[in-house]
C-alpha positions in Angstrom: 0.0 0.0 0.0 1.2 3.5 -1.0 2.2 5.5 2.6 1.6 9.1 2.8 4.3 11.9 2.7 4.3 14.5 5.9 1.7 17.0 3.8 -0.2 14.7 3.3 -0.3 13.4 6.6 -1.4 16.9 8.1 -4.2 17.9 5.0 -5.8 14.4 5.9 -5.9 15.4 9.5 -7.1 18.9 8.8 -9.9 17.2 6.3 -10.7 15.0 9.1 -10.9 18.0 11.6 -12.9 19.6 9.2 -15.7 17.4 9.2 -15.9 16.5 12.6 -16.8 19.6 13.1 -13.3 20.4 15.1 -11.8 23.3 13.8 -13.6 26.2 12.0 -10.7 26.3 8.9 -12.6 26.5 5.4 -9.0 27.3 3.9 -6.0 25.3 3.2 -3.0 26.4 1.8 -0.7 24.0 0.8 2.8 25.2 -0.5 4.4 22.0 -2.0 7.7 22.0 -3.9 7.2 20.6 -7.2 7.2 17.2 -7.9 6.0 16.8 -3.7 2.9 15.2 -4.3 0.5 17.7 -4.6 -2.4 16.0 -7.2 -2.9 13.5 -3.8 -4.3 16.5 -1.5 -8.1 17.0 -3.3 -8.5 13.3 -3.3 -8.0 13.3 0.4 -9.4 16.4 1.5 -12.4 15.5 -1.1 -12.9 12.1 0.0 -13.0 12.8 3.6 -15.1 16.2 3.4 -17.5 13.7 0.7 -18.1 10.9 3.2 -19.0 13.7 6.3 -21.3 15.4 4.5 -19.3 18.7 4.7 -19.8 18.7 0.8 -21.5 17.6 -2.5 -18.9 17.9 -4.6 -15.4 18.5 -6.1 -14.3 20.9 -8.8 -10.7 20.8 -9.4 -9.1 23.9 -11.5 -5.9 23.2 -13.6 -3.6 26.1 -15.2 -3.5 24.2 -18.3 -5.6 21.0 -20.3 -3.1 19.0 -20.5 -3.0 18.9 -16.9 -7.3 17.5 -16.7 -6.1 13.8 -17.6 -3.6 13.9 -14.6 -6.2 14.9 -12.0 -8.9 12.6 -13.3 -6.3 9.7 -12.6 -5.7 10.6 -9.2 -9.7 10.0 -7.7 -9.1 6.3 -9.9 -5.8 5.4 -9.0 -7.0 2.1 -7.5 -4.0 1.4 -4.9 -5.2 5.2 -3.2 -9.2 4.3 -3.8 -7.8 0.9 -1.5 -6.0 2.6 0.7 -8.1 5.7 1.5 -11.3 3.6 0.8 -13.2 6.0 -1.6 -15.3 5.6 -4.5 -15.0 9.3 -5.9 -14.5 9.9 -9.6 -14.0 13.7 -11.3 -14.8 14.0 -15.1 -12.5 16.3 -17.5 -15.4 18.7 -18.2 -16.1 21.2 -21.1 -18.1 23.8 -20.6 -21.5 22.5 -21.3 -24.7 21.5 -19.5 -23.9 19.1 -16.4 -20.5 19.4 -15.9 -20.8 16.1 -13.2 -22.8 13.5 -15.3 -23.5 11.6 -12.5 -19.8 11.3 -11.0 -18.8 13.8 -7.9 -17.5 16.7 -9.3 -15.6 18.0 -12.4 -12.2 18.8 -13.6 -12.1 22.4 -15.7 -9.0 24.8 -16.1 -9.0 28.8 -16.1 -9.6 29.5 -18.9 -12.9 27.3 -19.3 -14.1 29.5 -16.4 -13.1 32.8 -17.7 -14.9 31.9 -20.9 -18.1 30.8 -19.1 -18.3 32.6 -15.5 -21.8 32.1 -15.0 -22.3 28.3 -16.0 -19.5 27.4 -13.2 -21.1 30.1 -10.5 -24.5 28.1 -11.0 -23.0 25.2 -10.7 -21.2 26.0 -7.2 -24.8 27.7 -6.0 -26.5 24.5 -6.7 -24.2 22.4 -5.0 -21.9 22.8 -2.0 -18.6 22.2 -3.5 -14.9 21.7 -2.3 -12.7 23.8 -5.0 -9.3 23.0 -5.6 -7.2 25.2 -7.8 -3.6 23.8 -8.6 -1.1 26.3 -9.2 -2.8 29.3 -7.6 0.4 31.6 -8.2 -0.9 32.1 -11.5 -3.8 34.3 -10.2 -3.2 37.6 -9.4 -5.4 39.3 -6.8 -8.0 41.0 -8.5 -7.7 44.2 -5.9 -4.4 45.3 -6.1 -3.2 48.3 -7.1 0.6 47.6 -7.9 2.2 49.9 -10.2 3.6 46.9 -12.9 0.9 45.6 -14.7 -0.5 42.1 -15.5 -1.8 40.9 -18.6 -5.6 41.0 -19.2 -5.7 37.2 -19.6 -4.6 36.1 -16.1 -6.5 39.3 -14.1 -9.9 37.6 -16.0 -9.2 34.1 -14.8 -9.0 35.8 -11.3 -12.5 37.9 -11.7 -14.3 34.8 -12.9 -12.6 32.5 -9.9 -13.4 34.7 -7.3 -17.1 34.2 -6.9 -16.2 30.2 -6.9 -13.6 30.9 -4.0 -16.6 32.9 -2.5 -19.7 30.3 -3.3 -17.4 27.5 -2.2 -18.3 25.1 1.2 -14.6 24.7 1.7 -11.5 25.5 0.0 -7.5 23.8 -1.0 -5.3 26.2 -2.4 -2.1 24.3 -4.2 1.1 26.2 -5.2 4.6 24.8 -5.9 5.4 28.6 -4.9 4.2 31.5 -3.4 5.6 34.4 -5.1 4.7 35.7 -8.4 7.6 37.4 -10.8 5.9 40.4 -11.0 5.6 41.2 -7.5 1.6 41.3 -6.7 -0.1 39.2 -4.5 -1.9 36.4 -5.4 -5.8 36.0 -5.3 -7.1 35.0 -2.0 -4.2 34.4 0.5 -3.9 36.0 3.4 -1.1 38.8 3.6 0.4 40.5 6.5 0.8 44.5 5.8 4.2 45.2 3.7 6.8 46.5 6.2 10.3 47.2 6.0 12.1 49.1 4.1 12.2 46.7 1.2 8.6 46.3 1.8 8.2 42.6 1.8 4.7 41.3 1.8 4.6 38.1 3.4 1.8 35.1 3.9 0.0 35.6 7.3 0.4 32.0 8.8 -2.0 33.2 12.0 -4.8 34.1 9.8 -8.2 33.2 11.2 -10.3 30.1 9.2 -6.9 29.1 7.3 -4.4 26.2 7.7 -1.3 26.6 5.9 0.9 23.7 5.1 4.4 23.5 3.4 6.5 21.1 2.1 9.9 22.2 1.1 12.5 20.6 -1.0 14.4 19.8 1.9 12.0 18.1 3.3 10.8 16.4 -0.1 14.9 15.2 -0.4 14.6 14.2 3.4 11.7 11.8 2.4 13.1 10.5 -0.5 9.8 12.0 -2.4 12.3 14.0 -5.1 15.5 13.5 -6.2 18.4 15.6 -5.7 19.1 17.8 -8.8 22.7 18.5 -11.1 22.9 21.7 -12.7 24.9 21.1 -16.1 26.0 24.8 -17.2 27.1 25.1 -20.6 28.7 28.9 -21.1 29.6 30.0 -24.4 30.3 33.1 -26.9 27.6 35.0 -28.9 27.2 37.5 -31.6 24.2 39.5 -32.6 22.9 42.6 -34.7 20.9 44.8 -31.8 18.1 47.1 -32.9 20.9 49.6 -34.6 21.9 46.5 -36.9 25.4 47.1 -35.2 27.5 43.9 -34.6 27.7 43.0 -30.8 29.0 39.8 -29.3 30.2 38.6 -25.6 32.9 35.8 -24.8 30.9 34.1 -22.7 27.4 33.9 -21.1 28.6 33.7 -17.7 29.7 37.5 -18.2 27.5 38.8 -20.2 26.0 41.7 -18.1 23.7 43.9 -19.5 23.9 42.3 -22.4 22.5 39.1 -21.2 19.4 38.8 -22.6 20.4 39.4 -26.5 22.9 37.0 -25.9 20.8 34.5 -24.2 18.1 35.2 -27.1 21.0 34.6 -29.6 22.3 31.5 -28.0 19.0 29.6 -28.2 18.7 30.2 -32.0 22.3 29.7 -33.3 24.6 27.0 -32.7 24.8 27.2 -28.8 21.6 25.6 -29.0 22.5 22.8 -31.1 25.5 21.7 -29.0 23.6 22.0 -25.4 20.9 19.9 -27.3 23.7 17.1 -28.1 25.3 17.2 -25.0 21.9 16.3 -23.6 20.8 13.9 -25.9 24.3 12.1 -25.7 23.6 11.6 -22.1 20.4 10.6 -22.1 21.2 8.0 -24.9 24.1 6.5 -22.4 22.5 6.6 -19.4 19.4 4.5 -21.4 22.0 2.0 -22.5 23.3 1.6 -19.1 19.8 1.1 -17.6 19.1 -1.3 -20.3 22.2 -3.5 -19.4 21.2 -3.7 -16.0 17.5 -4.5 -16.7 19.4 -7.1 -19.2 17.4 -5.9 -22.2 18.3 -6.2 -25.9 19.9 -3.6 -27.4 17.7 -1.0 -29.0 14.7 -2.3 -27.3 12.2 -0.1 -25.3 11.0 -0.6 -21.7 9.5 1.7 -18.8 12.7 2.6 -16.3 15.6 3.7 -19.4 15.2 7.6 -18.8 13.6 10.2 -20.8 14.8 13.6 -22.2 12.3 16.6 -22.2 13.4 20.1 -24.3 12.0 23.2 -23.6 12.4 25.4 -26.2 12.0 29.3 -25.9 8.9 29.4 -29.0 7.3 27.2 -31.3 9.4 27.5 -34.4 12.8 27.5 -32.5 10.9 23.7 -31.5 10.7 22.4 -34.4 13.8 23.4 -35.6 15.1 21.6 -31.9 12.3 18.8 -33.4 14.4 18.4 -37.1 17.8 18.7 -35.6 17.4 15.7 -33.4 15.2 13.5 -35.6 18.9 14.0 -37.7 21.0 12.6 -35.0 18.6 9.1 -35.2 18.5 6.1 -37.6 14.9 7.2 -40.0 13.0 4.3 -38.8 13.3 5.6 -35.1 13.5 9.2 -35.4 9.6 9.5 -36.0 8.4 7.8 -33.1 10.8 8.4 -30.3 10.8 12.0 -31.1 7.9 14.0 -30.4 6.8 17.6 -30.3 4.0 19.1 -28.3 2.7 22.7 -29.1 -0.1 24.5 -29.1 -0.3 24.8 -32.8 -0.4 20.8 -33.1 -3.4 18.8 -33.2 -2.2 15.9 -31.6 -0.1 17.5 -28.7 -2.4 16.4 -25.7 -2.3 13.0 -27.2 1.7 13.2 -27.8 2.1 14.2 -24.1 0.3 11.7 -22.7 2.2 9.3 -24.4 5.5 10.6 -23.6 3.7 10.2 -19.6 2.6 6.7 -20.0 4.2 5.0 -22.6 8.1 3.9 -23.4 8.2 6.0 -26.1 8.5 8.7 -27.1 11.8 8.9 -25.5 12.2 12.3 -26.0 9.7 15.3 -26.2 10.3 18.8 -27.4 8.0 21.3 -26.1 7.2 25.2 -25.1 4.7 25.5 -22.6 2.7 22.4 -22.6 5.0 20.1 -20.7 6.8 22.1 -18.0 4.1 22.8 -15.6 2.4 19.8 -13.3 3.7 17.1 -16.2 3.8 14.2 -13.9 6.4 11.9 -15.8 8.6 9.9 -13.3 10.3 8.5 -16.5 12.5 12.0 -17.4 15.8 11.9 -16.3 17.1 14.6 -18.3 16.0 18.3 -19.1 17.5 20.5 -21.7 16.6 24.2 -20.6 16.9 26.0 -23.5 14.5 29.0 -22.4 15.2 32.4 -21.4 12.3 32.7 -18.8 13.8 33.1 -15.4 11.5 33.9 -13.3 12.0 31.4 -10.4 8.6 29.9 -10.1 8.9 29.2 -13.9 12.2 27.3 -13.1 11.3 25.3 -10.2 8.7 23.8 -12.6 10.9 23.2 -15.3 12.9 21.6 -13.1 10.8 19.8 -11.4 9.9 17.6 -14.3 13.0 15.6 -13.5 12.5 15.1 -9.8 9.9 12.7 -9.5 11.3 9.2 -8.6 10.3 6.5 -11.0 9.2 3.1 -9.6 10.8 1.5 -12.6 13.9 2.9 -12.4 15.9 0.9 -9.7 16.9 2.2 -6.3 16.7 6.2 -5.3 20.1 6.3 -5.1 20.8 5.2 -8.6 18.4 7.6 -9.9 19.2 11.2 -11.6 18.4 14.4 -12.6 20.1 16.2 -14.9 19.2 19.7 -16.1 21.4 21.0 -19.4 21.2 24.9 -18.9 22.8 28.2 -20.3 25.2 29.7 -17.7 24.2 33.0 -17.5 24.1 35.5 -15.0 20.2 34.9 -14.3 20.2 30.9 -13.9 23.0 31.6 -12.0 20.9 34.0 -9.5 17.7 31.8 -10.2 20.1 28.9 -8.5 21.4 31.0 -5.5 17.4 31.9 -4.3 16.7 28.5 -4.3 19.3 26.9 -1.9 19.1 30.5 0.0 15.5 31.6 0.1 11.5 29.8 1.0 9.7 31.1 -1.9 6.9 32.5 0.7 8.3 36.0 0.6 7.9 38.6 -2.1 9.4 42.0 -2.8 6.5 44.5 -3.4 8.5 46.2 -6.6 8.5 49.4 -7.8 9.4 50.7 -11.3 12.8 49.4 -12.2 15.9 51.2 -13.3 16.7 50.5 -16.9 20.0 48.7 -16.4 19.0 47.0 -14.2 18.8 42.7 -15.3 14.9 41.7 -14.9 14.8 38.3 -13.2 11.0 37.3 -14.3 9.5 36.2 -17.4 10.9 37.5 -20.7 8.6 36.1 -23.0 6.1 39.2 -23.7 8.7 41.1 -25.7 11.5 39.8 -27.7 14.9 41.7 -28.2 14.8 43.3 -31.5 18.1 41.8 -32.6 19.5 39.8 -35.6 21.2 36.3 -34.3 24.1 35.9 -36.3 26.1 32.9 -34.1 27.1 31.4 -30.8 29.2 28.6 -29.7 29.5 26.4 -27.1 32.7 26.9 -25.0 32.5 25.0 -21.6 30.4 22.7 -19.6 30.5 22.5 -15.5 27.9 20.6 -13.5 26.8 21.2 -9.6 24.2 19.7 -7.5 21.8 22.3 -6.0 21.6 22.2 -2.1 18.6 21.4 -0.3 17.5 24.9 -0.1 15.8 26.1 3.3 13.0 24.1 5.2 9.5 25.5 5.3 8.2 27.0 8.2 7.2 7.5 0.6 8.6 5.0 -0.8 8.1 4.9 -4.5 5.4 2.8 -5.9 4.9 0.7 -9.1 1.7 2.5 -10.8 1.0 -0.1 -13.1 -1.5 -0.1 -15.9 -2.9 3.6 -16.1 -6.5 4.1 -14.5 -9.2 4.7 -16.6 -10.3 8.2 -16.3 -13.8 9.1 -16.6 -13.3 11.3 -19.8 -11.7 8.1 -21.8 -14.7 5.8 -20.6 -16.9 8.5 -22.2 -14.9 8.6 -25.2 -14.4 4.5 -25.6 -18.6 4.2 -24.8 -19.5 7.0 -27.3 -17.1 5.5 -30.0 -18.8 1.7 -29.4 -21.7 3.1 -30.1 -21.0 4.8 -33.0 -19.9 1.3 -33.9 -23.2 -0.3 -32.9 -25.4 2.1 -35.4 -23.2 1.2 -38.3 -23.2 -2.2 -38.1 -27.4 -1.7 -37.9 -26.8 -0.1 -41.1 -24.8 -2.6 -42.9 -27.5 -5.2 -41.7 -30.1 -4.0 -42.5 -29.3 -2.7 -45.9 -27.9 -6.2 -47.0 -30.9 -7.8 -45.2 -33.3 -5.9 -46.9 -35.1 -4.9 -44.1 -36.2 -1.4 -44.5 -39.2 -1.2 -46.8 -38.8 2.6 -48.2 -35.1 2.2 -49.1 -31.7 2.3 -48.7 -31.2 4.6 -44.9 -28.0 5.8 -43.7 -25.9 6.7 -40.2 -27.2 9.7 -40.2 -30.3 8.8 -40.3 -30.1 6.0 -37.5 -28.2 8.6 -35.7 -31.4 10.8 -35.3 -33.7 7.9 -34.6 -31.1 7.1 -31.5 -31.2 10.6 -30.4 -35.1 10.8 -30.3 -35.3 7.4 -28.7 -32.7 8.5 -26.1 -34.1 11.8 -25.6 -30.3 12.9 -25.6 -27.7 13.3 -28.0 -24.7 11.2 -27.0 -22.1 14.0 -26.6 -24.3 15.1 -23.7 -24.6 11.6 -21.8 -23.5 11.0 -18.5 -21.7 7.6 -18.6 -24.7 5.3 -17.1 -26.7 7.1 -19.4 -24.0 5.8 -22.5 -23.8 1.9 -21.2 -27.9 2.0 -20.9 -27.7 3.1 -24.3 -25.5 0.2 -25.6 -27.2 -2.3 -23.5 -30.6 -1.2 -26.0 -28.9 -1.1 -29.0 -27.8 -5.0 -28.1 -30.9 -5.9 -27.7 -33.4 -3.9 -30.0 -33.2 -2.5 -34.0 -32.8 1.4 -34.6 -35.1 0.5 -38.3 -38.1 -0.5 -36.2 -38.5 3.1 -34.9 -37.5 5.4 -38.3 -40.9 6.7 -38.0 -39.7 8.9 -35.0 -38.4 11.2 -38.0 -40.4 10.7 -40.5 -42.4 13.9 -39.8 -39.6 15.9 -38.9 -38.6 18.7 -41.3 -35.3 19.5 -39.6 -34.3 16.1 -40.6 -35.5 15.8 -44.0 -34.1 19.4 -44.9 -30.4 17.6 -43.0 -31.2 14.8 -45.5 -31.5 16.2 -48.4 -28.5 18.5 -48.2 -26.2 15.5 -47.2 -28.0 13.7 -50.7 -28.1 9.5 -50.9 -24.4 9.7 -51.9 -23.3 10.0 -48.2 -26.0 8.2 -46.3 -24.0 4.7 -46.7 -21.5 5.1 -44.1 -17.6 3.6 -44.6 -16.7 0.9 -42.6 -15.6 1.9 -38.7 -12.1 2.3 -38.1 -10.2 -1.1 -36.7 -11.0 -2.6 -33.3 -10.7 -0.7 -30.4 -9.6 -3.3 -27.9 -10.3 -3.9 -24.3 -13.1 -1.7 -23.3 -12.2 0.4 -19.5 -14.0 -0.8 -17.2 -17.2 0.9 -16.4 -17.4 3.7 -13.5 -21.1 4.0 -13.6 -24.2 1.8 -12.9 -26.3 0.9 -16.1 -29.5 0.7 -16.6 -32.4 0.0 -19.1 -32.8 4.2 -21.2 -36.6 5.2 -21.5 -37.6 5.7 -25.0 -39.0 8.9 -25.5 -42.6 9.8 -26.4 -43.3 8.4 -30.0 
């Protein structure tokens, strides 16, 4: 059985406190280093609040959508549903009528709420709901009146959270950090008055109605929960045309000084780039063959525990350039599949990253954005930085992605984590406030100086220079301290749950499945006296008979609606739409060239296993 970590310990017994009507806390902050465990804490807090009675239920808020599949595994992880005894399941919702379907709450991000305030405020006045919001740093508080400015984007995900936060029975506030780059607080924690002359504004750990728990990487190391990290700085030379067009260069990164950022924006573009990316990849590719040796595997073949590279690139184009250049360094026949790239822009990039989570391969993943925030792969051992964002939240994420300890891997102290990064005067600084400083103290800033070098996010304007080349000079590693405290054993995972979302998906494909094979039948058979009918057409006969179109079924309502379509024939009710001009006008435009429908793609396996009663469906009024 999987044993809790010391955070955990104490949000359990707070949830437990909670609903024996103990303690009079409705707020729990819980400051967890990245990679600490954090997805456990709203399956505890939920479950325990859930069987009390304290709540109805859950609604979980992730920064991003990749992150939706992650938290919908955690309530079905079936060791924790053993150990803590629950039931509880959260759907990946859209925003769309009855967000639940059935299960106990819902999984959305922020910017589902900020495009549909309302539909998520009725929800939380309808029901009394626990809300979770991961990553709360990226909230600013709606309030403030800081001189620096935020963009419009994140200040409306904190206008449309707010009333959730307000309508909510009880709340679990998650953060890896508390400190945002820019200085302003962050929506809904409780700040003691800036003092000082520095005027630092600090989290109020007295406040009344809150519990505030932290978990710092010391303590993380302590537990053996993360592994300890190597910094491999690579410093180099770099020459650029600035916004003049004049030629300017520096020897090396490491002294760059106020030219740091064009050189760093240079360096990631040119062929700096391209030997940090080789270094890394040549790493990763020995430390795979090692582990393979030792798990006595053949050469070249693939298995969970080998180590993983993941590539953070500064934009989109600079990735698939990153994508291209090391699809080069691979044999053809491999390139394609163990090299993968997730972006925005590409279709396929939720799909590619779950993949890179759960599968062997890919091996390696090139990414922006997408993968560097709450990707939960135990398998990457290795991290090539190649971003200029330094803002030390950002970081610690990035970071992060190689600290998790894999249960595949072999003992702790045989696993690594290696992070290939520019060795500039900003990674250098980012490095010395993380052994040095909590993270639960920020500077309230003021307008700064011009030469002065910005540690935060560089990502809203770019330099307006011409890269012209860099090179790679020297490599040194070091192994990050502990860092200052705050004020499990690893365990094989298995087969991945089945998350309520891909039950949904799997039931609504099958029957998709089941109406076409009615329409081969019967066509064959003969058995429809006014002619050849089509998908479409048994489609709209399901729908009426259902009283629900499918993409709006909850998932009893989906296996009731396989269960009749085993048992009865869609052609002996085609007079539900017979009358119906909606459908004839449909009909008419789609013409009887497309009413035959193709055969259904290839089998789709083992079905998950069911997280919802069935039923017999009530056919609607004929």
């Amino acid at each position: 059985m999987p044993q809790l970590r010391s955070h955990q310990h104490l949000v359990a017994g707070i949830a437990q406190a909670i609903a024996r009507q103990e303690t009079g806390v409705r707020d729990v902050l819980a400051a967890v280093t990245p990679g600490g465990g954090k997805s456990l804490l709203p399956v505890l807090m939920g479950a325990r609040l859930f069987d009390a009675g304290v709540i109805d239920r859950v609604c979980w808020i992730v920064p991003r959508d990749s992150l939706r599949r992650q938290a919908e595994e955690a309530f079905v992880d079936p060791l924790w549903r053993d150990a803590l005894g629950h039931s509880m399941a959260l759907r990946a919702a859209e925003n769309g009528a009855d967000l639940c379907r059935g299960l106990q709450g819902y999984i959305t991000t922020y910017q589902a709420v900020a495009a549909a305030p309302d539909l998520h405020l009725q929800e939380f006045q309808r029901h009394r709901y626990l809300i979770a919001i991961d990553e709360l740093h990226h909230l600013p508080a709606v309030g403030d009146t800081d001189q620096l400015t935020t963009g419009a984007e994140e200040t409306s995900w904190s206008r449309s959270i707010l009333p959730l936060l307000e309508n909510a029975a009880a709340r679990l506030l998650m953060s890896g950090t508390l400190e945002r780059a820019d200085g302003r607080p962050i929506l809904w924690l409780p700040y003691r008055a800036p003092h000082g002359v520095r005027k630092m504004r600090e989290i109020d750990f007295k406040a009344p109605g809150w519990a505030i728990v932290g978990y710092s990487r010391r303590q993380a190391l302590a537990e053996k929960a993360i592994l300890p990290v190597t910094f491999g700085a690579m410093d180099g030379s770099a020459t650029w045309l600035d916004a003049e067009r004049t030629t300017r260069s520096v020897e090396a990164l490491s002294r760059a000084g106020e030219n740091s950022r064009d050189a760093l924006f240079t360096a990631l573009r040119t062929g700096f780039a391209t030997a940090m990316l080789r270094e890394a990849f040549r790493s990763c590719r020995e430390h795979r063959a090692k582990r393979r040796a030792e798990m006595r595997l053949p050469g070249g073949s693939d298995g969970k525990g080998l180590g993983k590279l993941l590539v953070i690139a500064p934009d989109q184009d600079t990735a698939r350039s990153y994508l291209d250049t090391l699809r080069g360094w691979m044999p053809a026949e491999q390139a394609g599949r163990m090299v993968r790239l997730a972006i925005s822009e590409s279709r396929d990039a939720h799909e590619v990253v779950a993949s890179f989570r759960l599968r062997p391969v890919p091996s390696i993943l090139v990414s922006v954005a997408m993968a560097y925030e709450g990707l939960d792969a135990p398998a990457i051992t290795h991290v090539a930085c190649l971003t200029h964002i330094r803002s030390r939240p950002w970081l610690e994420q990035a970071i992060a992605r190689a600290t998790r300890v894999d249960p595949h891997a072999g003992p702790y102290d045989q696993q690594r984590a290696l992070i290939y990064h520019p060795a500039d005067e900003l990674f250098d600084r980012f490095r010395t406030m993380v052994e040095t400083q909590q993270g639960i103290r920020a500077l309230v800033k003021s307008r700064r100086p011009q030469h002065e070098l910005p540690l935060e996010r560089a990502t809203d304007r770019e330099p307006e220079v011409i890269p012209l080349e860099s090179n790679a000079t020297a490599l040194s590693f070091a192994v990050v301290a502990p860092g200052p405290d705050f004020g499990g054993p690893a365990r094989d995972h298995g087969e991945p749950p089945v998350t309520p979302s891909a039950a949904e998906h799997y039931l609504r494909q099958r029957i998709g499945q089941l109406v076409a094979a009615q329409v081969i039948e019967d066509e064959d058979n003969n058995l429809v006296a006014d002619g050849p009918v089509g998908y479409h057409t048994y489609n709209a006969v399901l729908k009426r008979l259902m009283n629900k179109a499918r993409s709006a079924m909850s998932l009893s309502e989906l296996e009731a609606a396989i269960g009749w379509l085993e048992r009865n024939r869609l052609s002996d009710h085609l007079h539900l739409v017979a009358d119906d001009p909606q459908y004839r006008w449909s009909s008419r435009r789609r013409g009887p060239a497309t009413h035959r429908p193709g055969p259904m793609p290839g089998a789709l396996g083992r079905p998950p296993a069911p997280l919802g009663g069935g039923g017999t469906p009530k056919p609607g009024k004929q």
